[in-house]
FIVEX-234085 format. One record per residue (C-alpha): residue in one letter; z, y, x. Coordinates in Angstrom, 2 decimals. Each point is the difference from the previous one (the first is absolute). Example, Ala and Ser with C-alpha at 12.3 -4.5 7.8 and 13.67 -1.06 7.14 Angstrom:
! residues 2
+--------+---------+---------+---------+
! residu !       Z !       Y !       X !
+--------+---------+---------+---------+
!      A !    7.80 !   -4.50 !   12.30 !
!      S !   -0.66 !    3.44 !    1.37 !
+--------+---------+---------+---------+
***
This chain:
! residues 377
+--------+---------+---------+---------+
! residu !       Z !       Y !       X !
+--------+---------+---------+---------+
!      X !    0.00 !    0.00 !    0.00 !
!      X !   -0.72 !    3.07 !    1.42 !
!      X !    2.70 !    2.22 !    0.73 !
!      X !    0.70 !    3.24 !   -1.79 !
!      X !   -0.53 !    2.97 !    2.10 !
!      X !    2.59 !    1.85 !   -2.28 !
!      X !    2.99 !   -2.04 !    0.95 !
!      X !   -1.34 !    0.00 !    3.47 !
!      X !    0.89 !    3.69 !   -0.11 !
!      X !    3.80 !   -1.11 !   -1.02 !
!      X !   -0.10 !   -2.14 !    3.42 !
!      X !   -1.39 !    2.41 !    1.92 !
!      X !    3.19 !    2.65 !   -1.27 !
!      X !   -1.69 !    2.33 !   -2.09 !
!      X !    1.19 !   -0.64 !   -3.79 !
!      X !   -2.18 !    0.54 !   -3.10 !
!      X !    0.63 !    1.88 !   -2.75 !
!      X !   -2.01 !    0.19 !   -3.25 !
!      X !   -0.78 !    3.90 !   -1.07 !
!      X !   -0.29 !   -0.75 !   -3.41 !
!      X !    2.53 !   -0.93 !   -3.46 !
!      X !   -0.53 !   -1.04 !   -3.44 !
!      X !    2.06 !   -1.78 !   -2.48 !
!      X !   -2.42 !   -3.37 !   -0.30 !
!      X !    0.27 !   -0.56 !    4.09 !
!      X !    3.27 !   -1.37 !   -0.24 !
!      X !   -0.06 !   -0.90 !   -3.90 !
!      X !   -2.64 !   -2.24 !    0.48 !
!      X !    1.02 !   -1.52 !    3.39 !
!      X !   -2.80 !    1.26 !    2.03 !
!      X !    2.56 !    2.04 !    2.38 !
!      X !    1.32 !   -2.81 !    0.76 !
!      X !   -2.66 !   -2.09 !    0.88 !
!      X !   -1.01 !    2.96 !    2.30 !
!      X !    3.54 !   -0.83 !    1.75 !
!      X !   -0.36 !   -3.20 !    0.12 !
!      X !   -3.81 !   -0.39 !    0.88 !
!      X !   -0.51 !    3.23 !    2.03 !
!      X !    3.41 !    1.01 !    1.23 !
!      X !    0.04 !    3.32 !   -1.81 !
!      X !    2.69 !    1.45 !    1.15 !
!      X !    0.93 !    3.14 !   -2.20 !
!      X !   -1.43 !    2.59 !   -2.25 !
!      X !   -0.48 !    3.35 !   -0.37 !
!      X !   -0.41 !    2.49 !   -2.76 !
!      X !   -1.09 !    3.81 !   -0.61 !
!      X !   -0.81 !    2.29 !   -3.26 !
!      X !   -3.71 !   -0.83 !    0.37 !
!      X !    0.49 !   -4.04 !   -0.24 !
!      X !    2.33 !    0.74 !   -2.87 !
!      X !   -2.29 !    2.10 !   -2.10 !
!      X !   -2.26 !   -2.50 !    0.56 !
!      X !    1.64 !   -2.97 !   -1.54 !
!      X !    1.78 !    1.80 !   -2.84 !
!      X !   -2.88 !    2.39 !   -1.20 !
!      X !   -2.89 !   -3.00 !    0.73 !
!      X !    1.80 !   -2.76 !   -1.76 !
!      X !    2.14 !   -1.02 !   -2.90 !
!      X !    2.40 !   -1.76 !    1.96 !
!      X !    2.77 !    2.66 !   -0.19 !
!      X !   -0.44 !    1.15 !   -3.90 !
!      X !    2.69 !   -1.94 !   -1.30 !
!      X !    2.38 !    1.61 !    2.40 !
!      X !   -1.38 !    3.22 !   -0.52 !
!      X !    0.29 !   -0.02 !   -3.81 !
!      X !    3.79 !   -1.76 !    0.44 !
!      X !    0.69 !    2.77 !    2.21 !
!      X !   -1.43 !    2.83 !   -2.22 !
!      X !    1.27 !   -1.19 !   -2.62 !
!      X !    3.58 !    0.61 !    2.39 !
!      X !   -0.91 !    3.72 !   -0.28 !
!      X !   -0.76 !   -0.48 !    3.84 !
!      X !   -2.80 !    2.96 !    1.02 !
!      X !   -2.69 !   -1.16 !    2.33 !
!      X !    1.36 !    0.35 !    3.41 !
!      X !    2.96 !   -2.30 !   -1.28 !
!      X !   -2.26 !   -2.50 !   -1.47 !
!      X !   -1.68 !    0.09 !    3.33 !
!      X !    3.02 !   -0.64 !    2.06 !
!      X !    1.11 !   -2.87 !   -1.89 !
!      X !   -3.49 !   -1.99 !    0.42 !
!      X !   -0.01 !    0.89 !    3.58 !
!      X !    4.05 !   -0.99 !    0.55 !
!      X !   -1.16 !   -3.06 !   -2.20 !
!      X !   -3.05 !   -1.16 !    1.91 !
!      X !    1.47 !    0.94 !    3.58 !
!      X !    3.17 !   -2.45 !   -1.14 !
!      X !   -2.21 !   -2.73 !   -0.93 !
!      X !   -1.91 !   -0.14 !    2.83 !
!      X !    3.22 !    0.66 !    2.11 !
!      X !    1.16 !   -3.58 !   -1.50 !
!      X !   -3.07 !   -1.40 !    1.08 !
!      X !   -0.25 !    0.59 !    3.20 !
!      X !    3.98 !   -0.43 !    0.35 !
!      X !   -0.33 !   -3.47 !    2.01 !
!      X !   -2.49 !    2.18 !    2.43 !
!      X !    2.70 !    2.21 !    0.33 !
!      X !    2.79 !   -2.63 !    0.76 !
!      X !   -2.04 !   -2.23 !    2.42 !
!      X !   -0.51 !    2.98 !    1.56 !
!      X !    3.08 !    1.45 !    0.79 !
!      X !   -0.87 !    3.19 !   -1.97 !
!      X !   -2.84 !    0.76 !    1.70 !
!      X !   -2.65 !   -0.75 !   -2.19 !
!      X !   -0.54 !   -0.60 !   -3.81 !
!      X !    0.16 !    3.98 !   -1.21 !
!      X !   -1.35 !    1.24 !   -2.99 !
!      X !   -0.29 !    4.23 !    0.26 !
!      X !    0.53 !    1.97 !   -2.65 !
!      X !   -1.47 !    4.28 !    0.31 !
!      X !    2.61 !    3.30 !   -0.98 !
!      X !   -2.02 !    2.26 !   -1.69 !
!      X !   -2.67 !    1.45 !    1.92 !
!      X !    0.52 !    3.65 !   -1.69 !
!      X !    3.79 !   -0.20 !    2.64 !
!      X !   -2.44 !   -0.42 !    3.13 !
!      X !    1.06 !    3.29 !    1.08 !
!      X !    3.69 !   -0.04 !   -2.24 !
!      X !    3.00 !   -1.56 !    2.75 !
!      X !    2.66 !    0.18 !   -2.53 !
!      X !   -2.49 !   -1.16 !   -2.93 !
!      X !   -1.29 !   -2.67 !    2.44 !
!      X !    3.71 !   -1.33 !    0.85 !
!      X !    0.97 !   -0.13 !   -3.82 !
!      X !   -2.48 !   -2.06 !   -1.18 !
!      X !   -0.04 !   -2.46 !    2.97 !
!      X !    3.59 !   -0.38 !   -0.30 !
!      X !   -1.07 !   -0.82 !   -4.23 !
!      X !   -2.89 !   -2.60 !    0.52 !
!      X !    2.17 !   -1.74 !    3.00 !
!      X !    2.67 !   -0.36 !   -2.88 !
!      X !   -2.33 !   -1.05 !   -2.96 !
!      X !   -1.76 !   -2.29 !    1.94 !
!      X !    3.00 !   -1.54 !    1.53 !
!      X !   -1.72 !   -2.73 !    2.41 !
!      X !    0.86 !    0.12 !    3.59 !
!      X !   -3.76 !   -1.04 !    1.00 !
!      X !   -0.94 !    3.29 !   -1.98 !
!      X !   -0.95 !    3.25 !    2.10 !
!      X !   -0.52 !    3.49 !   -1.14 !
!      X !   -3.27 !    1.58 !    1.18 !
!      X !    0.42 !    3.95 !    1.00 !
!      X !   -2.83 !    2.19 !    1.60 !
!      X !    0.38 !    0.77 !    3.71 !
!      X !   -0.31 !    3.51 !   -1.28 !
!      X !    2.33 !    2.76 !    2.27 !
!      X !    2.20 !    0.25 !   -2.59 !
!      X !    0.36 !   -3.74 !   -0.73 !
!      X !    1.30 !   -0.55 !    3.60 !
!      X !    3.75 !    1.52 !   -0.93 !
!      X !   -0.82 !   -2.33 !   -3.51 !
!      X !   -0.68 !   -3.19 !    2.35 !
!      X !    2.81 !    0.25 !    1.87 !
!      X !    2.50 !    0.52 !   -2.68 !
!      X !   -1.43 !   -2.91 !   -1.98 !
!      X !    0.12 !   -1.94 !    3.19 !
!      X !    3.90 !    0.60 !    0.99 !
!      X !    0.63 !   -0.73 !   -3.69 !
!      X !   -1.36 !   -3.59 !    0.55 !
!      X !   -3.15 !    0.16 !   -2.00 !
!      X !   -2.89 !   -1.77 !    1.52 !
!      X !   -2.86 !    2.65 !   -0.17 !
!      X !   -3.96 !   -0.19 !    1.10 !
!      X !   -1.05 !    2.95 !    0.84 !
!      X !   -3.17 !    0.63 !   -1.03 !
!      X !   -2.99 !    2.76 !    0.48 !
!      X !    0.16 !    0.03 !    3.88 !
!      X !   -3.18 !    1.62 !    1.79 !
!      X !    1.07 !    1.53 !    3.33 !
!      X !    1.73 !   -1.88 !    2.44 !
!      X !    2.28 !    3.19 !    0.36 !
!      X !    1.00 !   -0.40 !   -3.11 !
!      X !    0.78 !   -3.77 !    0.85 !
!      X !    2.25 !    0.44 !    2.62 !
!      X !    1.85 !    2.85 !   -1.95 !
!      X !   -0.12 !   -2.95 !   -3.00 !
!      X !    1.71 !   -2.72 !    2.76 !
!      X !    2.57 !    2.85 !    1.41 !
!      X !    1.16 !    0.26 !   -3.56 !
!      X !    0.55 !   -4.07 !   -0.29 !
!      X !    1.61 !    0.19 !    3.12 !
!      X !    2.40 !    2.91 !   -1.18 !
!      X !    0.87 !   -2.15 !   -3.16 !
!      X !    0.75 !   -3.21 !    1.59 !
!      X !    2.12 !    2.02 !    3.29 !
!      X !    1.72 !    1.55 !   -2.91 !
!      X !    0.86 !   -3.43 !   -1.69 !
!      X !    1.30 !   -1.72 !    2.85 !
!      X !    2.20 !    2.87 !    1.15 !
!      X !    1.54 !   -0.19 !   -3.16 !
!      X !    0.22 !   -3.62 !    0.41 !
!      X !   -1.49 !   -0.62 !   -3.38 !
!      X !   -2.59 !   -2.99 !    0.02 !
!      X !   -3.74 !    0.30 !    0.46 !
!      X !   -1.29 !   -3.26 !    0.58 !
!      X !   -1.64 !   -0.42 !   -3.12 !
!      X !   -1.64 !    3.33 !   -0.48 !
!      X !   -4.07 !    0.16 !    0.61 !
!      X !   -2.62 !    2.48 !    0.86 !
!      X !   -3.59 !    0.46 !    0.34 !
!      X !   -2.18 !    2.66 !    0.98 !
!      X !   -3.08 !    0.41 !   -1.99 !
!      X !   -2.87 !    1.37 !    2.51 !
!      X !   -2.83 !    0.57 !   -2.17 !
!      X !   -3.12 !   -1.36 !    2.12 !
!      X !   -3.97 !    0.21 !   -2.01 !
!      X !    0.96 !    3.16 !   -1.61 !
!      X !    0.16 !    1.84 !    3.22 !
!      X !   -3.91 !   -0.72 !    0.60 !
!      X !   -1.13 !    1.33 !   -3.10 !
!      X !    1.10 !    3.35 !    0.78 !
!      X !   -1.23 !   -0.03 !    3.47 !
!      X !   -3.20 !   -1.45 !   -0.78 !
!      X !   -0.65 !    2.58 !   -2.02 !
!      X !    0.91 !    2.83 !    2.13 !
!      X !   -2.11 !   -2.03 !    3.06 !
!      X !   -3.04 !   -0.48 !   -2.61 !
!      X !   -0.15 !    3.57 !   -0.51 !
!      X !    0.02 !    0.79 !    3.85 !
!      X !   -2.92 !   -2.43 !    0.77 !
!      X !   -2.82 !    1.48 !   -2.41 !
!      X !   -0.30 !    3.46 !    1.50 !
!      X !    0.72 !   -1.63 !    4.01 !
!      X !   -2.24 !   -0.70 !    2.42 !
!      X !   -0.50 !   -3.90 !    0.08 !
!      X !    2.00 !   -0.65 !    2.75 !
!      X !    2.92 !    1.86 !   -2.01 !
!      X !   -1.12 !   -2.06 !   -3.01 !
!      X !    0.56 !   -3.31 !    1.92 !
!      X !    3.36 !    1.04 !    1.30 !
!      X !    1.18 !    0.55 !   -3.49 !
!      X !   -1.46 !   -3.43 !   -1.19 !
!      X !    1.65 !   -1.34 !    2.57 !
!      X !    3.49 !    1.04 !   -1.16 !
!      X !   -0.29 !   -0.64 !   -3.79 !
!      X !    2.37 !   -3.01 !   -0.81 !
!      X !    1.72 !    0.55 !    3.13 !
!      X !    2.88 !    2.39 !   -0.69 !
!      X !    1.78 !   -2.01 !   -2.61 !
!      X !    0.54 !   -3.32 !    2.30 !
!      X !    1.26 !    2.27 !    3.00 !
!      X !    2.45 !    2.08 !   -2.31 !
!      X !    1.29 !   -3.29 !   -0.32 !
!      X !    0.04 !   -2.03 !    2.94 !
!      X !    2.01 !    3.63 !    1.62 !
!      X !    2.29 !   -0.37 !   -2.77 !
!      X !    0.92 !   -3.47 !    0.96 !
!      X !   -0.26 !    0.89 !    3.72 !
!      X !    2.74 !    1.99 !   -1.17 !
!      X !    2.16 !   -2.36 !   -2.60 !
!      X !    0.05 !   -1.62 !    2.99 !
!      X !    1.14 !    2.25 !    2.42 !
!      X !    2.84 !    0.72 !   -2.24 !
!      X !    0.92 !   -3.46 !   -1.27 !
!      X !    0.47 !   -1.39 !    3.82 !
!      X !    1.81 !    2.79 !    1.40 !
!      X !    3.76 !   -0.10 !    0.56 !
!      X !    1.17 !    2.35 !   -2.65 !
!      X !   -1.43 !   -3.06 !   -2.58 !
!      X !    0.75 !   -2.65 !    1.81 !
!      X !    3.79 !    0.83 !   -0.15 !
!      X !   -0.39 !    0.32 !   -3.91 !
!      X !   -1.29 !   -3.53 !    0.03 !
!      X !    2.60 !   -0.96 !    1.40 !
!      X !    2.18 !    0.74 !   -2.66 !
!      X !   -2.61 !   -1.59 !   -2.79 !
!      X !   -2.18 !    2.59 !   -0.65 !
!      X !   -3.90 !   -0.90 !   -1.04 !
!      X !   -3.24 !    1.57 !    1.79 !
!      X !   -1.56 !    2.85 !   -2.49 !
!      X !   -3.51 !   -2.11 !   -0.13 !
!      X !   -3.12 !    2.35 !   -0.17 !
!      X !   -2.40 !   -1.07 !   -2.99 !
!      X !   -3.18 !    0.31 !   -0.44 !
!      X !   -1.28 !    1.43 !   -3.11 !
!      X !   -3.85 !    1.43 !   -1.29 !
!      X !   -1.41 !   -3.22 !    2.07 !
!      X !   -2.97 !   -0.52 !   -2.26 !
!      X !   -2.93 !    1.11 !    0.87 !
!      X !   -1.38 !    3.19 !   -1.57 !
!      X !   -3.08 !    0.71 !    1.95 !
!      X !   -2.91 !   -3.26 !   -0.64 !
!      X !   -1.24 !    0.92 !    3.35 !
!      X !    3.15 !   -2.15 !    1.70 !
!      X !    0.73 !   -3.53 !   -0.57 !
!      X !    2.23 !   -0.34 !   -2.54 !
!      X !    3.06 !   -1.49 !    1.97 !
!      X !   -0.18 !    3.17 !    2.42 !
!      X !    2.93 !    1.17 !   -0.19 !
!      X !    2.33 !   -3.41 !   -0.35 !
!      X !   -1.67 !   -1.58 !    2.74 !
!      X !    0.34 !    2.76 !    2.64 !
!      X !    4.02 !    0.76 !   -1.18 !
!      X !    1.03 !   -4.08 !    0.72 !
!      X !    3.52 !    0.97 !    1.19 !
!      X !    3.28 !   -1.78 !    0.55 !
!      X !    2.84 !    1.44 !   -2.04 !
!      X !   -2.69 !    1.66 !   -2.12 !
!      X !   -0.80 !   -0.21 !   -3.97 !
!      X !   -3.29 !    0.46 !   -1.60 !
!      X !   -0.08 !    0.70 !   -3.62 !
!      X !   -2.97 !   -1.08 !   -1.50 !
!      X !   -2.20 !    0.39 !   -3.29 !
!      X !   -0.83 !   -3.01 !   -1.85 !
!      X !   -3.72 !   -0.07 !    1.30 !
!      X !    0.94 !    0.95 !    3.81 !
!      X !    2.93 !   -3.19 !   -0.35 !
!      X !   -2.89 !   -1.86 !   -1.34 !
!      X !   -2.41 !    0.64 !    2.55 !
!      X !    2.31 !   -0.56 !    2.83 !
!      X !    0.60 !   -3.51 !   -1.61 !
!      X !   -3.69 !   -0.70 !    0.22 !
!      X !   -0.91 !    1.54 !    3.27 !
!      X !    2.92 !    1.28 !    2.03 !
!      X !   -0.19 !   -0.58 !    3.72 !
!      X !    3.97 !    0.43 !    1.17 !
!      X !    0.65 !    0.98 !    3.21 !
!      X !    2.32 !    3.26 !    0.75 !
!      X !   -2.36 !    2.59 !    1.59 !
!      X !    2.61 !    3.05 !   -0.80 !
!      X !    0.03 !    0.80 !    3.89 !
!      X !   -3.67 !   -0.43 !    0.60 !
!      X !   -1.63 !    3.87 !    1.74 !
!      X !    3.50 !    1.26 !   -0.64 !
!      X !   -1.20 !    2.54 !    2.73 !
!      X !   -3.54 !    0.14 !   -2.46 !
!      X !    2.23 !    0.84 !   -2.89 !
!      X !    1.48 !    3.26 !    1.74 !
!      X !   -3.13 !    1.29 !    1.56 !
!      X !   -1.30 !   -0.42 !   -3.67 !
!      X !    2.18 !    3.16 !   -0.77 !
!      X !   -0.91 !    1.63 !    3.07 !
!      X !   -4.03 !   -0.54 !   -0.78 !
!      X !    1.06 !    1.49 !   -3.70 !
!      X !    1.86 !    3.62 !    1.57 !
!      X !   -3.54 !   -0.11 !    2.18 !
!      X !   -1.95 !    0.22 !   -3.69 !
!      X !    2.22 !    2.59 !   -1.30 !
!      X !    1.45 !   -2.84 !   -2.29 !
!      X !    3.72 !    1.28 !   -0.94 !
!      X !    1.85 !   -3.63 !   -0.27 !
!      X !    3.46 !    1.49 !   -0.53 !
!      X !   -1.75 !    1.98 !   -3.15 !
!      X !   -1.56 !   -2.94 !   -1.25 !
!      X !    3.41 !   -1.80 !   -0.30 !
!      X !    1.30 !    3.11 !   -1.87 !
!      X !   -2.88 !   -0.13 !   -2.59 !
!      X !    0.31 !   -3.77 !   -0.22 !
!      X !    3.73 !    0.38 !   -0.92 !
!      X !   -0.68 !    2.57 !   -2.44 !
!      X !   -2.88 !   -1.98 !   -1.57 !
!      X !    2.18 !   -2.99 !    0.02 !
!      X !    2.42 !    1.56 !   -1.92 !
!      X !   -2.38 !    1.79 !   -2.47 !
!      X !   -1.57 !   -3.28 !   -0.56 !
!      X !    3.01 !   -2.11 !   -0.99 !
!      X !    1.07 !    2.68 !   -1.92 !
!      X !   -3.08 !    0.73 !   -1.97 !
!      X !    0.25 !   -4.05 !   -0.30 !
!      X !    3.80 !    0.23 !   -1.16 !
!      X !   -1.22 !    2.74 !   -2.72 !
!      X !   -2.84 !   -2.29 !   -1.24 !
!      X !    2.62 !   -2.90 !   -0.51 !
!      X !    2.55 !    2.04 !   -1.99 !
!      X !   -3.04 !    1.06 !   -2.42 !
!      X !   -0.95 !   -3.41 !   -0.04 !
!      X !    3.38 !   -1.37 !   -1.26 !
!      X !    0.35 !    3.10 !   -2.41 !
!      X !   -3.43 !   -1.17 !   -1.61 !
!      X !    0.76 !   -3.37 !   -0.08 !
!      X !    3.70 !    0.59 !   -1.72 !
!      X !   -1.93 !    2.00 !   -2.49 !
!      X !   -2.48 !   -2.54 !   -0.24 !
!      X !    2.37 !   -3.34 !   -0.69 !
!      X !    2.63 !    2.67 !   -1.79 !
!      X !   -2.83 !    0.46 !   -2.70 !
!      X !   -0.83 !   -3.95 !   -0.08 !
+--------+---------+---------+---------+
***
């Protein structure tokens, strides 16, 4: 029998996540056939995926109309699918967790995305959903924003297990890692225990070349050809280096001395994740990005059709430090174009926010219209 490149990646140390959730995965056993066949690991969750499955399915009306019925208003109706779902999967993937020693089997579940830029906001409702959802192989997904720093590292000292999602610079990153660090100093000085609390760091990878694509598409059709094959020659490029810096510098951090004495005491590595991994451009192959980010101590979270593809075709091998010194001149070829890197993070963090928020807007409408819709029934 051939062997399945997907658990392959689980050998090789990188974990994988599914980036998708809806109610019939695990009513109708399929999740966890993907656990048991694959070695799907964990799941992740976001406003888009949500509006997705409530507004293109019936699958959540009777809920919705129970709820309405409640007097609950939209945004409540929403958070008790979500807390629902995000449980039930939770108890799913509950042996992953277990034989894992709590470091795999997580199901993420999204604050708001209109508290992006809210710290106190952000802290309120992470401190709610970690309640609700009471699972300890649950975490609580806040944007890497600059105000969701102070955010992460409260949640974090309070013992909730938090993925922080939205990460584009590798600045950002190692401000994101400082923070876990803080928490988990701050724990153990206090002598309170942190062995079982989790983190991941959501670096957002394809999304990164569609904005500098653009920008290097619009260079090359005035240029001289010689320009125009310089710029060719860096589209696709900038979104695998932004990465494989960022885990040069996980990395750094995660083998130096300051961590190594807060492993000592029981506290986990902050894993970097990989997240936008499909590909959006046809031009590329369409395991691009998951084949060039094969990392130890590494998650990928994958849509259905990239998992499914990497089941059919994957070639595993870990190729995260391959032209490591490739990856950094990439930036410096950029700077040479005129390409602004550090502003394309900024727009890609405000885009990413816009976007799950627009999504997050859509789903509340959705659930208000389908209330009405099963109210009148």
């Amino acid at each position: 029998m051939k062997d399945n490149p997907l658990r392959r990646l689980g050998q090789l140390g990188q974990s994988v996540w599914y980036d998708f959730i809806r109610r019939d995965l695990y009513q109708g056993g399929e999740l966890a056939r993907l656990i048991r066949e694959d070695g799907l690991a964990g799941m992740t969750s976001n406003p888009t995926i949500f509006q997705k499955a409530i507004a293109e399915t019936n699958l959540y009306d009777g809920d919705i109309k129970t709820l309405g019925a409640q007097g609950q208003r939209p945004g409540e109706i929403f958070e008790g699918l979500a807390v629902r779902d995000v449980q039930a999967a939770a108890d799913v993937f509950r042996p992953v967790y277990d034989a894992a020693g709590g470091n795999d089997g997580f199901v993420s579940i999204e604050v708001q995305p209109r508290l992006a830029r809210d710290t106190a906001g952000t802290i309120e409702e992470a401190r709610r959903l970690w309640t609700r959802c009471a699972r300890p192989n649950v975490m609580v997904k806040i944007p890497g924003t600059a105000e969701g720093l102070e955010a992460i590292r409260t949640c974090l000292a309070g013992g909730i297990n938090i993925n922080i999602t939205l990460l584009f610079s590798v600045d950002r990153y190692r401000q994101v890692m400082e923070s876990y660090l803080q928490a988990m100093e701050g724990r153990v000085a206090r002598g309170l225990p942190s062995g079982a609390i989790r983190s991941v760091a959501s670096f957002f990878v394809s999304r990164v070349d569609t904005n500098a694509d653009k920008k290097l598409d619009a260079l090359a059709a005035p240029g001289s050809a010689e320009r125009a094959g310089e710029v060719r020659a860096l589209r696709g490029k900038l979104g695998i280096a932004n990465a494989r810096v960022a885990y040069e510098a996980f990395e750094e951090t995660f083998e130096a001395p300051r961590f190594r004495r807060l492993a000592e005491k029981g506290v986990a590595i902050q894993r970097p994740l990989w997240a936008s991994t499909s590909t959006k451009d046809p031009a590329f192959p369409d395991l691009y990005y998951v084949e060039a980010l094969i990392a130890p101590q590494s998650v990928d979270t994958m849509p259905p059709e990239t998992f499914d593809a990497y089941r059919d075709h994957g070639d595993p091998r870990v190729r995260i430090h391959e032209d490591l010194a490739g990856a950094h001149d990439t930036f410096r070829r950029l700077a040479a174009l005129g390409i602004d890197t550090p502003g394309i993070f900024r727009e890609l963090e405000d885009e990413g926010i816009k976007k799950f928020a627009d999504s997050f807007d859509a789903l509340l409408a959705a659930v208000a219209a389908k209330e009405k819709a099963v109210r009148v029934a």
